[in-house]
C-alpha positions as CSV (number, residue, x, y, z in Angstrom):
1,X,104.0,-23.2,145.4
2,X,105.3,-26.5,145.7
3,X,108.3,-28.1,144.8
4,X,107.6,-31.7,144.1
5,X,107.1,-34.2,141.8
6,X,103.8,-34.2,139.9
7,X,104.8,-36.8,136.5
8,X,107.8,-37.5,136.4
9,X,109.9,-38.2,132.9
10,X,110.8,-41.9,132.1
11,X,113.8,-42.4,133.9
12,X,116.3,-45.4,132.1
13,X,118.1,-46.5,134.5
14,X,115.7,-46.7,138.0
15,X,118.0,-48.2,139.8
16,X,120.0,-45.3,139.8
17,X,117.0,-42.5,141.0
18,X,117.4,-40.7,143.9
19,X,114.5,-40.4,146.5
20,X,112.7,-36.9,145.9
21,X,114.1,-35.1,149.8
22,X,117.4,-36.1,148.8
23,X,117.0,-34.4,145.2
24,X,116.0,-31.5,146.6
25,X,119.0,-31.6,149.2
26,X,121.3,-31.7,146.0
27,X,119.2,-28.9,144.2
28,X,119.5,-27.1,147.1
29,X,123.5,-27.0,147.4
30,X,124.7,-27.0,144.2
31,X,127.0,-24.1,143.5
32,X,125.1,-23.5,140.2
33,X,122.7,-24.9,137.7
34,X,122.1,-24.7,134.1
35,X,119.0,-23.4,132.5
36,X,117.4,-24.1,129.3
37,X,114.9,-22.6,127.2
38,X,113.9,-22.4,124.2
39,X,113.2,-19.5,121.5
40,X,110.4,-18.5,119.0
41,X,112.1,-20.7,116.3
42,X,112.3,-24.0,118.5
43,X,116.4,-23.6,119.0
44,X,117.5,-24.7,121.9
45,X,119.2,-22.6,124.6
46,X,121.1,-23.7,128.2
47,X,122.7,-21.0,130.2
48,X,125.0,-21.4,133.7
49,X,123.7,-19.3,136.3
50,X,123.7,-18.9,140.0
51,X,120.8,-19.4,142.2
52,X,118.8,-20.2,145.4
53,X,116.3,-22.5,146.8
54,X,113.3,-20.5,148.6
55,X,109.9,-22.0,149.8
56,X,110.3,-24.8,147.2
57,X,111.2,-22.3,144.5
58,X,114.4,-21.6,142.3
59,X,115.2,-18.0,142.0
60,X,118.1,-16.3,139.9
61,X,118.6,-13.2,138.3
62,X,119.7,-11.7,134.9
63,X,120.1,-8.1,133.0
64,X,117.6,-7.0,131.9
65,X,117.6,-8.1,128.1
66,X,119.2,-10.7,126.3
67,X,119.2,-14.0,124.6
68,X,117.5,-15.5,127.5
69,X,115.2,-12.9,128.5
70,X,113.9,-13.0,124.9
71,X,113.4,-16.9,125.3
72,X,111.7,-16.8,128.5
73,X,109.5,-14.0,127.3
74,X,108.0,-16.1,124.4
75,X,107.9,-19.8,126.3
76,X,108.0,-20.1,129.8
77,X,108.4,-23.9,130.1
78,X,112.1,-24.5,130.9
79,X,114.4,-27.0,132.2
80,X,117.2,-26.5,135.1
81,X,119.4,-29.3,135.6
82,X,122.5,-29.3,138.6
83,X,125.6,-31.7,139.0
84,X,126.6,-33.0,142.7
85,X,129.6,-34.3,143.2
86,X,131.4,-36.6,140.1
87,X,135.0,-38.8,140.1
88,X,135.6,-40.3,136.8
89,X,136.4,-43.6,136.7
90,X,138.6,-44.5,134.3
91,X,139.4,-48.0,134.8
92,X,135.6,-48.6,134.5
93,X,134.7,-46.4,131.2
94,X,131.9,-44.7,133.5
95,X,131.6,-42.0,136.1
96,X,130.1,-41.9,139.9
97,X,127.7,-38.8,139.3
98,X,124.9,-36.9,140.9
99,X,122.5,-34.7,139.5
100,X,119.0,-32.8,139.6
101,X,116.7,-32.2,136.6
102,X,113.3,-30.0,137.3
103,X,110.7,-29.1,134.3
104,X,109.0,-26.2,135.4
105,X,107.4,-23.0,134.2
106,X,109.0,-19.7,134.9
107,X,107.6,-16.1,135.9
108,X,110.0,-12.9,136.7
109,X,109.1,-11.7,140.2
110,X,108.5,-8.1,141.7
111,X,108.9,-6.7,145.7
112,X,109.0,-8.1,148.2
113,X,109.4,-11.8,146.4
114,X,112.6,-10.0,144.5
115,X,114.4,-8.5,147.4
116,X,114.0,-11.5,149.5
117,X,115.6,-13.7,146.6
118,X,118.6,-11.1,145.9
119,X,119.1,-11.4,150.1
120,X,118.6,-15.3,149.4
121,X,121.2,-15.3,146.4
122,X,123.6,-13.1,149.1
123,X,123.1,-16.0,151.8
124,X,124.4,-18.7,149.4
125,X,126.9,-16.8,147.9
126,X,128.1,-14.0,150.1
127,X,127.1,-14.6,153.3
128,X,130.5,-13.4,154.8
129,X,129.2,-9.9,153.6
130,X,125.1,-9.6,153.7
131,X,126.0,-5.8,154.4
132,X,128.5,-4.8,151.8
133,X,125.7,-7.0,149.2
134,X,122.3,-5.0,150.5
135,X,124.2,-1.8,149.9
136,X,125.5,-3.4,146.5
137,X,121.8,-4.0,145.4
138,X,120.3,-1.0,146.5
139,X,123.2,1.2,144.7
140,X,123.3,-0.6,141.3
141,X,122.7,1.6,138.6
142,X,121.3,-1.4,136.7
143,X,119.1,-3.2,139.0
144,X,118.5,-7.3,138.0
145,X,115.3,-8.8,137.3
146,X,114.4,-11.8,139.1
147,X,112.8,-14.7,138.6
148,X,111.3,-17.9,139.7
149,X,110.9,-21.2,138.5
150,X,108.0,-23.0,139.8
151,X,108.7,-26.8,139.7
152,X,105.9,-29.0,137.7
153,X,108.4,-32.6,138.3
154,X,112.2,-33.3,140.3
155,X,114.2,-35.8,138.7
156,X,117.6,-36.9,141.3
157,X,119.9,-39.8,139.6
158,X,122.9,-41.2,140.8
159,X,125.7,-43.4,140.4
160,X,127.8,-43.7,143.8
């Protein structure tokens, strides 16, 4: 599956959009991104979590149950947003920014997708010990779900 744009949200400001590879170059190296969800009674939920870019998907993992686990069980349409680099300018009232927002729908993934994202996660994160991390995974007493957001539109703004 595809990451790109399909309809895109009204953006305000489009003088401030980013063109869609260099969205996807920001998604891609941002430490971390926050994802939102949203439960059975409509409240709102937005988590910071860790995560990797594969074949034009976003992978992350979680425990097994939980807040967020009950969300994405009952709605699978979510939001993931990430923040680039920012300075605050104070002199100015305003702030050079950049940031990434995808809609997309989300599905928890099984082997070999899940190993291949937990390596994925260890290549972004760990790389200096690949190793030490496979023989983390495969020891964990509680092994992580996985899953996948596939990416229905890519929204990159910036003020530089």
């Amino acid at each position: 599956m595809e990451l790109k744009s399909k309809k895109m949200p009204p953006l305000r400001r489009h003088d401030r959009a980013l063109p869609e590879d260099i969205a996807k170059k920001l998604l891609k190296r941002a430490e971390y991104g926050v994802l939102s969800t949203v439960s059975a009674d409509g409240a709102p939920y937005g988590v910071p979590l860790n995560f990797c870019v594969l074949d034009n998907r976003i992978y992350f993992h979680s425990a097994a149950s939980g807040h967020k686990i009950d969300n994405l069980t009952k709605n699978q349409a979510v939001s993931f947003c990430v923040v680039g680099n920012t300075e605050v300018l104070a002199e100015k009232f305003s702030t050079r920014y950049e940031s990434v927002v995808v809609f997309g729908q989300v599905n928890e993934v099984f082997e070999p997708e899940r190993r291949r994202a937990l390596e994925g996660l260890l290549h972004k994160y760990s790389a200096a010990f690949i190793e030490k991390g496979r023989e983390y995974i495969k020891n964990s007493k509680e092994s992580p779900r996985v899953f996948a957001i596939t990416c229905k539109s890519i929204t990159g703004k910036a003020r530089r």
